[in-house]
C-alpha positions, 0 to 999 in steps of 0.5 A, spaced: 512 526 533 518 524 529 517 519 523 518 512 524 517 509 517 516 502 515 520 498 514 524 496 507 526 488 506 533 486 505 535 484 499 534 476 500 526 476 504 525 480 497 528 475 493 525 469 498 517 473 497 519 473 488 519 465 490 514 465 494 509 469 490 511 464 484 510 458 486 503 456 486 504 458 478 510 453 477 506 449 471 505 457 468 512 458 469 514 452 466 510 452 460 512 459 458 519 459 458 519 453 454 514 455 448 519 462 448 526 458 448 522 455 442 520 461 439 527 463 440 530 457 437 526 459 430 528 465 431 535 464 430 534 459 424 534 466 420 540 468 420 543 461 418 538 462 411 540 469 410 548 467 409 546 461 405 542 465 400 548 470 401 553 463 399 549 461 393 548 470 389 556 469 391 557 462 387 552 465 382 547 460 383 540 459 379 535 464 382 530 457 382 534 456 388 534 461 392 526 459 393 527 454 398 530 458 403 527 464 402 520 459 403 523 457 409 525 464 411 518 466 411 516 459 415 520 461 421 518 469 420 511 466 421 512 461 427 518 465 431 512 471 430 505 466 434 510 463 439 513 469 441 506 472 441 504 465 445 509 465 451 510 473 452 503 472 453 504 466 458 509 470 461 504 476 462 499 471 465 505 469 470 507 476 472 500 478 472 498 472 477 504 473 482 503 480 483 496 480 483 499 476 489 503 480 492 497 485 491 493 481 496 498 480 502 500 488 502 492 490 502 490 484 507 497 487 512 496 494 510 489 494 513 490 490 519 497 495 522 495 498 528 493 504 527 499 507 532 504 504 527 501 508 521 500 514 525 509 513 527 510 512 520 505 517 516 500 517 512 505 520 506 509 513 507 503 508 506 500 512 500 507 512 497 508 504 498 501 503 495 502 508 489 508 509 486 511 502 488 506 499 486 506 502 480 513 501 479 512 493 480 506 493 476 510 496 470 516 492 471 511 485 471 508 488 466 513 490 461 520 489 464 519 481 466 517 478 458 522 482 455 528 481 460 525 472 459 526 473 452 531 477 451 536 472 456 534 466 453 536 470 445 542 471 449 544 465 451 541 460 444 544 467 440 552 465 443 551 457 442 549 459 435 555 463 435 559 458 437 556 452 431 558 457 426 565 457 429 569 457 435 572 464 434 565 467 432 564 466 440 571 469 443 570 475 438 563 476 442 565 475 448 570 480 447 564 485 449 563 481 456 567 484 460 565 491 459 558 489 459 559 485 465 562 491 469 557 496 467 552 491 470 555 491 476 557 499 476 550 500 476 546 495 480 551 497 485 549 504 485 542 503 483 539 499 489 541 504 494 540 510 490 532 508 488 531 506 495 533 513 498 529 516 493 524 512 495 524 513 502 525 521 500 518 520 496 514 518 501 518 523 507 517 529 501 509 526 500 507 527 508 510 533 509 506 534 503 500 531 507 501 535 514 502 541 511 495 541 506 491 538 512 493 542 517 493 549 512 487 552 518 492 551 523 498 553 519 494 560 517 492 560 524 499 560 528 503 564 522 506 558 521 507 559 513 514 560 512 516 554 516 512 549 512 513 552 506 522 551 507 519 543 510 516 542 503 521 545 500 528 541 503 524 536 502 522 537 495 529 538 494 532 531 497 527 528 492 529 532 486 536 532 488 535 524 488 532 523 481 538 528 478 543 522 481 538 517 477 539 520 471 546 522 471 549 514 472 543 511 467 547 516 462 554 514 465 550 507 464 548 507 456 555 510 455 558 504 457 553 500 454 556 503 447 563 502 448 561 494 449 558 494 442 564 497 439 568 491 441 564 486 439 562 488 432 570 490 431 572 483 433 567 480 430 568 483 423 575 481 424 575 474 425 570 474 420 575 477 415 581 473 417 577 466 416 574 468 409 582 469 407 584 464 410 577 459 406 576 457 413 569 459 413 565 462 407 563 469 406 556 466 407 557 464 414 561 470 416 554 474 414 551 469 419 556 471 424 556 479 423 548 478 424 548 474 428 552 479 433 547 485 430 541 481 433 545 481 439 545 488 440 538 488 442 537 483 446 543 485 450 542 492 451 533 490 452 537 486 458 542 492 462 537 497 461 531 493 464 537 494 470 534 501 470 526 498 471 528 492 474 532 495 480 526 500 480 522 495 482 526 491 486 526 497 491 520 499 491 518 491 491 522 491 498 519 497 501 512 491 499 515 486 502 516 490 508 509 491 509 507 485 508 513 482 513 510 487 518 508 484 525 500 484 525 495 483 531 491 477 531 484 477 528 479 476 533 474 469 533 467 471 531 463 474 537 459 468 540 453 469 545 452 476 549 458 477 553 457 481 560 460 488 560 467 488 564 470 493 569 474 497 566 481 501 570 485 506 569 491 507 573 496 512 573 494 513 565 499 517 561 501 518 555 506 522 550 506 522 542 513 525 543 517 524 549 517 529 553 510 532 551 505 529 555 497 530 553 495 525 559 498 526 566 496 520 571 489 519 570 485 514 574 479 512 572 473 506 573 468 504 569 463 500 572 461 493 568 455 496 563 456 503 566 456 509 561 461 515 562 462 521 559 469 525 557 468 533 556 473 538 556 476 543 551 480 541 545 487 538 546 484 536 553 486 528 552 479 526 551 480 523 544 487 520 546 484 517 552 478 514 548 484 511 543 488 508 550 482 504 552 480 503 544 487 499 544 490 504 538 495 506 543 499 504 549 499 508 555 507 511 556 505 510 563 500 506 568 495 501 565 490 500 563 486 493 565 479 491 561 476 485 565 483 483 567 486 484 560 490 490 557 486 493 551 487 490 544 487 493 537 482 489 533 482 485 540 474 483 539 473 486 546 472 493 545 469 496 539 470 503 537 466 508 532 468 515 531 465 521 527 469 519 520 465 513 517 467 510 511 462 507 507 464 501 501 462 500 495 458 495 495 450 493 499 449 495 506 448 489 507 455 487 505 458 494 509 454 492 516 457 485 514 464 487 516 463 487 523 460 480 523 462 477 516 457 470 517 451 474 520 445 472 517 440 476 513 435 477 520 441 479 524 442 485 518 435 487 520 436 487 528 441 491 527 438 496 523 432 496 527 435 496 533 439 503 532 433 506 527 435 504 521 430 499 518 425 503 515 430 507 510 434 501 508 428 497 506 425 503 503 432 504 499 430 502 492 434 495 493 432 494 500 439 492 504 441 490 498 441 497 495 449 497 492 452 505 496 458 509 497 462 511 490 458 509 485 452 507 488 446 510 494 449 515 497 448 516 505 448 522 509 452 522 514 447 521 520 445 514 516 452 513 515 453 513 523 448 509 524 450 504 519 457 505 523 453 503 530 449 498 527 455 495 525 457 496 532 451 492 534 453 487 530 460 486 532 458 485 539 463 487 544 462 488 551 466 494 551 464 500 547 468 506 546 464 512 541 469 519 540 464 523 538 460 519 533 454 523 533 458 529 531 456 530 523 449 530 525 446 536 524 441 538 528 435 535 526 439 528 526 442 529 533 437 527 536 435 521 532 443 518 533 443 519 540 438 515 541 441 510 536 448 511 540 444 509 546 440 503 543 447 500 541 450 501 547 445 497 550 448 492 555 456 494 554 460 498 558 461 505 554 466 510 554 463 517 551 466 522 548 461 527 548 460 532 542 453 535 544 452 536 553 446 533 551 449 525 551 453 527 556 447 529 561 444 522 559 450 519 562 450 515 568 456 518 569 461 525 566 469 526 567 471 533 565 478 533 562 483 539 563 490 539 560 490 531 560 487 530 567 481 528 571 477 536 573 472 532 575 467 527 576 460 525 576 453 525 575 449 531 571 446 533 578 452 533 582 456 536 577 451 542 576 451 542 583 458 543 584 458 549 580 465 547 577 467 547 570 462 542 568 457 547 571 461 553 566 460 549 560 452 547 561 450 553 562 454 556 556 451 550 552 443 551 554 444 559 551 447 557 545 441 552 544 437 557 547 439 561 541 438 556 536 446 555 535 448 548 534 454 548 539 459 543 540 464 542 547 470 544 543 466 550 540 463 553 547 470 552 551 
């Protein structure tokens, strides 16, 4: 299936989500750019008091005064030092706070993206975005944003400083402007789509990763070694080749960088020179302008080489964005009162992940409302790809799918999907069953529980339903961890319910007790069973066999045994593998 990754922001959304995240902290805003600017103009006292004190040794003056203005010195040491400390402080807070923002409206999307939107883009390009580029924009928020604040305002006030002591201290400065300013620009214009392909390398570089490592069994199994390991490869190389050209142009970068300084600190020692000679200004005030143009060095280089981190993060800040402004589906409204289970039909179904390649070919099928169907089938027949389609992750390809007069929606309230991966939260199992129901009560919880089983190991937990599990709490096993699941499904209360095999990590001893946790649960719905044991499937109102994506066969447990077909095949291989104490599943004995 070829990638189609999420997709990045344009420069200009990204600059409209800066503002956006930095407008509910204006006032913070505000206030920290003050207090630096103040810093900053303390600051700039000091050279002022060094040439004076350089004027007065020249002129031979008495010791006594050089104390005023070396108290004076000290003063403004003190000052410039808390105020400083104060707004990066400020600064940090406003970085801090804007990115704990964007944090919340990519976490809040991320989870809410169709899962067939993820499955285009692959996993490695979500975990990218949620690792490196975060990390990027947090380090940049963290270190580049009040250095880059305070290093601007230096700039600026360290010029009209300049420009104070004597009109030609400037001209000489500025003389350094223009090759700064062609750095900057022969930089940024090579930096910006440089870091995104980088980026987009990355995350192509950390699915094929996932693909490979994921599937190593299949991998070994069909000898597929060579082809992956050169897949890894290419796309290991494209990553690193790309991180080389970043370092070749940050060195061409800091090789203009030095050029513009040479200039400046000719031309102001020059002009400085020229002006003593002449007795236009003293040797003092000359001083003050050569210290003037040293303390410059540092904010203006801190400011272009922040370039490097700003451009960094502003690519990974966009590939954020991008998320964020990724179309979402509609949350559902809360369950209201019991719901009656609808028809469900499919019409022709089909279904491609790559074009050219169906798993499902014009399947017709009809649940009746609050009848129960059971999918069985050897591995790669479609019975998960089916279940997906009525699930509403995936849209058919081809004919339709129609739930009481509506097509099937991801997160659509009306159906409800419990598969063999359960994720347990950190966090109560209260708050975990919660999730599928967040305003349910403290009586709604129990019912819950009780009704799949439940209620008598979560009250004897040592906290009762309030017992904190997942990492770092209680652990469940993973037959409670599918009974939390069907629990939450009871909770959530869709009319239709579709289970791929949501009894499949229970052990022998447990497979008895989710199955009739998973028929509680489906008491009253509509329900499409992927069946991992026959059993199930038997107890069904109705079975479908699937091969090779279509429909084989279908009906009732007596009528199929009766009919001595593939159905018939797969529950006598079945009861002699019971017969011999072996745990099989349907994918195992076909």
């Amino acid at each position: 299936m070829s990638r189609q990754l999420l997709p990045t922001a344009t420069p200009a959304r990204t600059r409209a989500a800066v503002r956006e995240l930095l407008r509910p902290h204006r006032g913070l805003a505000l206030a920290g750019f003050a207090v630096m600017a103040g810093a900053t103009a303390v600051g700039l006292l000091t050279q002022p008091l060094l040439g004076r004190i350089v004027d007065l040794v020249t002129d031979h003056r008495p010791a006594g005064d050089l104390t005023l203005p070396v108290v004076l010195l000290a003063v403004v040491t003190a000052v410039q030092g808390v105020a400083t400390a104060l707004g990066m402080t400020l600064m940090s807070r406003l970085g801090e706070s804007a990115l704990a923002g964007l944090r919340e409206r990519f976490v809040e999307h991320a989870l809410l993206l169709p899962l067939d939107r993820l499955e285009k883009a692959g996993a490695g390009d979500l975990t990218a975005r949620v690792t490196r580029d975060v990390a990027r924009v947090a380090d940049a928020v963290r270190s580049a944003l009040p250095e880059l604040a305070r290093s601007g305002l230096a700039i600026v006030l360290t010029l009209g400083a300049l420009a104070l002591l004597d009109w030609r201290f400037l001209a000489a400065v500025l003389l350094a402007v223009p090759v700064q300013a062609a750095t900057a620009r022969w930089y940024t214009s090579r930096a910006v789509p440089l870091y995104a392909k980088e980026r987009v390398a990355t995350g192509a570089q950390q699915q094929q990763l996932l693909d490979t490592i994921g599937g190593a069994a299949t991998v070994r199994a069909y000898g597929m070694q060579p082809a992956h390991t050169e897949r890894v490869t290419l796309r290991s190389r494209a990553a690193v080749e790309l991180t080389l050209r970043g370092v070749r142009l940050v060195l061409g970068f800091y090789s203009r960088l030095h050029v513009g300084e040479f200039i400046g600190l000719t031309a102001v020692i020059t002009v400085g020179f020229v002006l003593v000679r002449d007795g236009s200004a003293s040797i003092g005030t000359a001083t003050a302008a050569a210290l003037y143009l040293h303390s410059l060095f540092g904010p203006v280089n801190t400011a272009l080489v922040l370039l490097d981190d700003a451009q960094s993060a502003s690519a990974g800040l966009a590939r954020l964005v991008g998320v964020v402004d990724e179309p979402v589906p509609a949350i559902a409204a809360a369950p209201t009162a019991q719901r009656t289970a609808p028809l469900v039909t499919l019409s022709g179904v089909g279904h491609a992940y790559t074009a050219g390649r169906p798993v499902l070919h014009g399947v017709d099928l009809v649940l009746r409302p609050g009848e129960r169907v059971a999918l069985v089938g050897a591995s790669g027949a479609g019975k998960t790809t089916l279940a997906k389609l009525v699930a509403g992750i995936h849209r058919p390809t081809a004919g339709r799918i129609d739930i009481g007069g509506e097509e099937p929606v991801e997160s659509g309230g009306t159906v409800g999907l419990v598969t063999q991966e359960v994720h347990v939260f950190a966090g109560s199992l209260a708050g975990n069953l919660r999730l599928a129901r967040p305003g349910a009560t403290d009586a709604q919880v129990r019912e819950a529980l009780e009704r799949v089983g439940a209620l008598g190991w979560a009250q004897a937990l040592p906290d009762g339903v309030d017992t904190v599990v997942g990492d770092g709490g209680h652990r469940l096993t993973a037959d409670r961890a599918q009974q939390l699941a069907l629990a939450r499904l009871v909770l959530a209360d869709p009319p239709v319910a579709v289970l791929d095999e949501a009894t499949a990590e229970a052990g022998s001893a447990g497979a008895q007790v989710l199955e009739k946790a998973a028929d509680r649960a489906l008491e009253g719905r509509t329900a499409l069973i992927v069946a991992h044991r026959l059993s199930q499937a038997a107890a069904a109102d109705r079975i479908v066999v699937l091969a090779d994506g279509r429909v084989a066969e279908s009906g009732t447990h007596g009528e199929l045994l009766a009919a001595r077909g593939p159905y018939a095949a797969l529950w006598l291989a079945w009861s002699r593998s019971r017969g011999s104490h072996t745990t099989t599943d349907t994918n195992a004995t076909t």
